[in-house]
C-alpha positions as CSV (number, residue, x, y, z in Angstrom):
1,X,-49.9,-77.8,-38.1
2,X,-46.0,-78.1,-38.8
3,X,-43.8,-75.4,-38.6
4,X,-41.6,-74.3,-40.1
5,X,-38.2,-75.4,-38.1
6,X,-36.1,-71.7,-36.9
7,X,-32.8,-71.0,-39.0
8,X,-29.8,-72.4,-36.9
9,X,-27.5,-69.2,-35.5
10,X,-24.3,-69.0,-37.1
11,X,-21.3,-69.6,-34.8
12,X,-19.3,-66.6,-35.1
13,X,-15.4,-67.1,-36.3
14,X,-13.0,-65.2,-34.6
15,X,-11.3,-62.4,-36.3
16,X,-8.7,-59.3,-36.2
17,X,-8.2,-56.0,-37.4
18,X,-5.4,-53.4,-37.0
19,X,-6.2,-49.6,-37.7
20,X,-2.8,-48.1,-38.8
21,X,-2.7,-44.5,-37.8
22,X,-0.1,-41.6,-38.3
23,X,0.1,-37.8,-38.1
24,X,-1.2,-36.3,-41.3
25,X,-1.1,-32.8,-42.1
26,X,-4.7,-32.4,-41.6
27,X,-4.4,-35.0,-38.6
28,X,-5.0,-38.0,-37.2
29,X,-4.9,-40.5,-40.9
30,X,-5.5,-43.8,-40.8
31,X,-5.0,-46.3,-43.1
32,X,-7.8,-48.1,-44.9
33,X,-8.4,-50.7,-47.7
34,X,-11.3,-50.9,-50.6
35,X,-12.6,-54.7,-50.9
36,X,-12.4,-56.4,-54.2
37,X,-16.2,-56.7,-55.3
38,X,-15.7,-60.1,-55.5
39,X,-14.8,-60.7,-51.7
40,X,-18.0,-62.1,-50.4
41,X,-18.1,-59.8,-47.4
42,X,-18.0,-56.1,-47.5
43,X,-17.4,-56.2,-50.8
44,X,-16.5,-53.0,-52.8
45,X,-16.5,-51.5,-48.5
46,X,-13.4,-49.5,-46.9
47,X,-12.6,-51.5,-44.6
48,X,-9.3,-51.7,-41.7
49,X,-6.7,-54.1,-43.2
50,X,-7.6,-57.5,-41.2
51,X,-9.3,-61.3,-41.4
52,X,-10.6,-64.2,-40.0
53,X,-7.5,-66.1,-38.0
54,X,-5.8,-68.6,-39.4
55,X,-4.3,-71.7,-37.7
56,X,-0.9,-70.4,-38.2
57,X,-1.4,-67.9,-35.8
58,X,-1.4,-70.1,-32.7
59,X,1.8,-71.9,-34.0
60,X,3.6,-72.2,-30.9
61,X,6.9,-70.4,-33.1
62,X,4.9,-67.5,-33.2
63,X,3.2,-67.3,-29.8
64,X,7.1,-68.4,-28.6
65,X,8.0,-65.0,-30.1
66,X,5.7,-62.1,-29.0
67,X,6.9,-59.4,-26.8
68,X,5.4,-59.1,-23.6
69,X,1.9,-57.2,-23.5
70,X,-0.3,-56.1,-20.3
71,X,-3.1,-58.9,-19.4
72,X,-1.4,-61.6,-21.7
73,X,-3.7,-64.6,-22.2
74,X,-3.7,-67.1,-25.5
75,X,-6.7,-66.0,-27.2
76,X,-5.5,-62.8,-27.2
77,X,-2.1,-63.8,-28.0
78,X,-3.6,-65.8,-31.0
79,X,-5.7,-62.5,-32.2
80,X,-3.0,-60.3,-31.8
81,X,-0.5,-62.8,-33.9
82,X,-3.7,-62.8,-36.8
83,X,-3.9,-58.8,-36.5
84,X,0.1,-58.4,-37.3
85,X,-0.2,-61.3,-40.0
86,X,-3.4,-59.5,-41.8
87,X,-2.0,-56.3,-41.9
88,X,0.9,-57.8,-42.7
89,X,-0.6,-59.3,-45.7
90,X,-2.7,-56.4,-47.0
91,X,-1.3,-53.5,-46.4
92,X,2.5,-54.5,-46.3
93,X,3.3,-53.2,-42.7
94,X,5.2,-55.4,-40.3
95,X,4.6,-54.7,-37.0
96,X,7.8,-56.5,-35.7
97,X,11.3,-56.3,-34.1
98,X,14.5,-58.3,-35.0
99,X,17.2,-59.8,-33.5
100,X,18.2,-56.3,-31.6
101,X,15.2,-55.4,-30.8
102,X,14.9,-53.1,-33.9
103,X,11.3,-52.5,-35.8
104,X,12.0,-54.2,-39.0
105,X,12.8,-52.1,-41.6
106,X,11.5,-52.4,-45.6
107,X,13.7,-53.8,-48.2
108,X,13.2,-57.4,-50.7
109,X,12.8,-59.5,-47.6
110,X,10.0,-58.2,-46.4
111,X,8.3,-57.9,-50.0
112,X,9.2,-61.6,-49.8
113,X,7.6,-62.6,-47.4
114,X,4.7,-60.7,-47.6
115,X,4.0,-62.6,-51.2
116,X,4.6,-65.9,-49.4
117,X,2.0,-65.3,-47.2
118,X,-0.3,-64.0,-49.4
119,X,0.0,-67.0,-51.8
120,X,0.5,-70.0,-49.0
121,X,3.8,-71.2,-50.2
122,X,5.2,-69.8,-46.8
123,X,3.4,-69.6,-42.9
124,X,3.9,-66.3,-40.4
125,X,5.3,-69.0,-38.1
126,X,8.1,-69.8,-41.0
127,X,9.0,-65.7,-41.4
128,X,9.6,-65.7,-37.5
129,X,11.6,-68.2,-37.4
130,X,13.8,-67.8,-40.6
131,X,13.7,-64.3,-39.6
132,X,14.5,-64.3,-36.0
133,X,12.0,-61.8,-35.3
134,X,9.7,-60.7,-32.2
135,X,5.7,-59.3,-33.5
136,X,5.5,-55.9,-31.5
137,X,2.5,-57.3,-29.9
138,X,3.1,-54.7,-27.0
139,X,2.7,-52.0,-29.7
140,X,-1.4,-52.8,-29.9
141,X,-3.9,-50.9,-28.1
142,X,-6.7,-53.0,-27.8
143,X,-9.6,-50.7,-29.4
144,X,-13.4,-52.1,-29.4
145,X,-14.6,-55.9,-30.3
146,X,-17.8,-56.4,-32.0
147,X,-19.5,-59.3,-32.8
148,X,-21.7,-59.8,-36.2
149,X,-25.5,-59.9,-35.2
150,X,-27.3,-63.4,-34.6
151,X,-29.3,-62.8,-38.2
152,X,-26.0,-62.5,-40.4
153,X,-26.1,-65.8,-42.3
154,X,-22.4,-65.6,-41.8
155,X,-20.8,-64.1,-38.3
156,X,-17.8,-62.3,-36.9
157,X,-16.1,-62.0,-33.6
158,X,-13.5,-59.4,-34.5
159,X,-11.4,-57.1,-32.4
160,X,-10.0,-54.1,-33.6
161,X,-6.7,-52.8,-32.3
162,X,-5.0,-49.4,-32.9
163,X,-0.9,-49.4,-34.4
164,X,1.5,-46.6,-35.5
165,X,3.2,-47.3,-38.6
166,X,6.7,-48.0,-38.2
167,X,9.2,-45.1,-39.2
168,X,10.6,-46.4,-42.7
169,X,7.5,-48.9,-43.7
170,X,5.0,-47.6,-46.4
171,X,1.8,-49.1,-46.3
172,X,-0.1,-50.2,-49.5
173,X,-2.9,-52.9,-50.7
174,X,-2.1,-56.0,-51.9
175,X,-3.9,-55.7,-54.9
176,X,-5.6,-58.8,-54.5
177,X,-8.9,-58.9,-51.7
178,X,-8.0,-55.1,-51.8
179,X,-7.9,-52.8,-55.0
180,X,-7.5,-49.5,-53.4
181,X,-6.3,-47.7,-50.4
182,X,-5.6,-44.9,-48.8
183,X,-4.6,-42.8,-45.7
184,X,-7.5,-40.7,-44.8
185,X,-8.8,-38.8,-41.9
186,X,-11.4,-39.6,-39.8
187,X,-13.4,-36.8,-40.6
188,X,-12.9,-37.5,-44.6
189,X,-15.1,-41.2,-44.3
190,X,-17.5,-39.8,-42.3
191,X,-17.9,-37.0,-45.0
192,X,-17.8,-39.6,-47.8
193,X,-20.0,-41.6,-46.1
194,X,-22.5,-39.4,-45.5
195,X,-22.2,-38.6,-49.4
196,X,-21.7,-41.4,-50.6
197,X,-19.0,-41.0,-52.6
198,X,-17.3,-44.6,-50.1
199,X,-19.2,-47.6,-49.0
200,X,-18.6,-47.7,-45.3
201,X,-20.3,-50.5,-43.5
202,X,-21.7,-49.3,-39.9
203,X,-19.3,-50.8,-37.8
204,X,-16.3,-49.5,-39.9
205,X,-18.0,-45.9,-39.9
206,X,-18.6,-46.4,-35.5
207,X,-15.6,-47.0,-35.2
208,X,-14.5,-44.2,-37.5
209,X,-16.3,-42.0,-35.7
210,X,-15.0,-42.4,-32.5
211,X,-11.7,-42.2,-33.5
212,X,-12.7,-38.7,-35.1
213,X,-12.5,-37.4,-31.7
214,X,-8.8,-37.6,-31.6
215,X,-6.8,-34.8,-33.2
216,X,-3.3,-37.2,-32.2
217,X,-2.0,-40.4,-32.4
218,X,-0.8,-39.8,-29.3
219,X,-4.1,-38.9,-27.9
220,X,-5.7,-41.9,-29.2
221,X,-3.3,-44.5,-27.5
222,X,-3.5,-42.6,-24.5
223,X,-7.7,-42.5,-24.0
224,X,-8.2,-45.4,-25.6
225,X,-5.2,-47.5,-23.6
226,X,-7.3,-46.7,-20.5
227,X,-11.0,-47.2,-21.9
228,X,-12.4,-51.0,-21.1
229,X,-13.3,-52.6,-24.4
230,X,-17.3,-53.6,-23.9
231,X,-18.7,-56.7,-26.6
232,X,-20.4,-55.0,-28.7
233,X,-23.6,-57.4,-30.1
234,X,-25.4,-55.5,-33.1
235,X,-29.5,-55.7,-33.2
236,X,-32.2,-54.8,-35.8
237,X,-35.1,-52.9,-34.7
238,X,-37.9,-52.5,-37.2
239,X,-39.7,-49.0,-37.0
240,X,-41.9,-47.0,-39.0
241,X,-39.4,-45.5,-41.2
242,X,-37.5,-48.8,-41.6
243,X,-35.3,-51.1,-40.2
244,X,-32.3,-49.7,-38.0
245,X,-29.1,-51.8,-36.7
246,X,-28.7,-50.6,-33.2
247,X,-26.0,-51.0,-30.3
248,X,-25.8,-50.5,-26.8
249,X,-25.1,-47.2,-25.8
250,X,-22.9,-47.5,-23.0
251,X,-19.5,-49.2,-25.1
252,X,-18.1,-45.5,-25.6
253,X,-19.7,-44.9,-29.2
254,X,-21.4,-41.9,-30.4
255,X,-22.9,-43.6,-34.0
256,X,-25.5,-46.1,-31.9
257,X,-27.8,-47.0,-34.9
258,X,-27.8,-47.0,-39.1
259,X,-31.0,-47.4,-41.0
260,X,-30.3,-50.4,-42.9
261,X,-29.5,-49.7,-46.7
262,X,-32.1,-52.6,-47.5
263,X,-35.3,-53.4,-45.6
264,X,-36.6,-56.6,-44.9
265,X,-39.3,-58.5,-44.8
């Protein structure tokens, strides 16, 4: 009898995302992005501004020009680079200093650069240099890292960081992968979740969750600065009610499991 030969496992392309948080009114905001439906993952999702990385981000011009962060090594050097550069790109924030060691403040340049990016005609490696700046990579806290589960036809290894917004910069989409945004609280997507009014993808809405916990921006860096980051690997378990993604319960999340939205055979 012949079988059937078992579906190769995707190799998992690394990735980076920065969750942008300031002190709203009603708290803790961060800032999040609505996929274009077209985007072939998590489309029409809110999602953290961020990406796959690019090979631009391990130009040595750029890793030249990082300030110093605690347990420095290249890969994380490299993801760091891609976080800046994505949010960069989709949101408009620069999370970088300049020749005096100043953040960078808004004006044409920036807008300039941020449209070169987006539309290739100009590398993160070339702003840097032109530029003379330093990316604030000392300004990320390194927040959770999750990787897509082995059954995903396509896979992610992405790590999430935590930023404050620069005094001055105003974040916005790029119009283009993203058609909406907005700064919202924690506790505002876990509502809209939970009634559907916004598509929130279950690692989006974990990591929501646990940041819901923090009433500060301040608090957040502070726990979250001393919390090891655990691999997070997602797995489905199929049970009489349905399928469920499920993660280990020992990475410092509260959300542990979704029913999937769509059962399988």
């Amino acid at each position: 009898m012949t079988q059937t030969p078992a579906t190769p496992v995707a190799k998992p392309v690394p990735a980076a995302t920065i969750m942008l948080l300031r002190d709203g009114p009603q708290g803790m905001e961060v800032f999040m992005v609505v996929r274009h439906h077209q985007i072939d993952f998590a489309s029409g999702a809110l999602v953290f501004p961020g990406g796959k990385t690019d090979p631009q981000d391990s130009d040595p011009r750029v890793l030249a020009r990082l300030s110093p962060y605690a347990n420095a090594n290249e890969i994380q050097s490299v993801l760091r680079a891609s976080a800046i550069r994505e949010a960069f790109e989709e949101s408009g924030i620069l999370l970088a200093r300049d020749s005096n060691g100043a953040a960078v403040q808004p004006g044409p340049q920036l807008d300039t650069w941020r449209n070169k990016l987006n539309d290739k005609s100009g590398t993160l490696g070339d702003m840097i240099e032109q530029a003379s700046l330093t990316l604030a990579t000392d300004d990320l806290v390194h927040y959770s890292h999750w990787i897509t589960p082995e059954f995903m036809p396509k896979r992610f290894d992405t790590h999430f960081y935590l930023a404050r917004v620069p005094a001055g910069q105003v974040a916005d989409h790029d119009g283009h992968e993203n058609v909406d945004s907005v700064w919202i609280t924690p506790q505002q997507v876990i509502e809209d979740a939970q009634a559907k009014r916004r598509t929130v993808i279950f690692p989006t809405l974990s990591n929501v969750v646990r940041l819901a916990q923090f009433t500060s921006v301040a608090q957040a860096f502070e726990v979250i600065g001393r919390t090891p980051v655990v691999p997070i690997l997602p797995w489905m378990e199929k049970r009489d009610d349905g399928r469920y993604v499920c993660i280990t319960k020992d990475a410092g999340f509260t959300l542990t499991e979704s029913r999937a939205s769509m059962d399988r055979a």
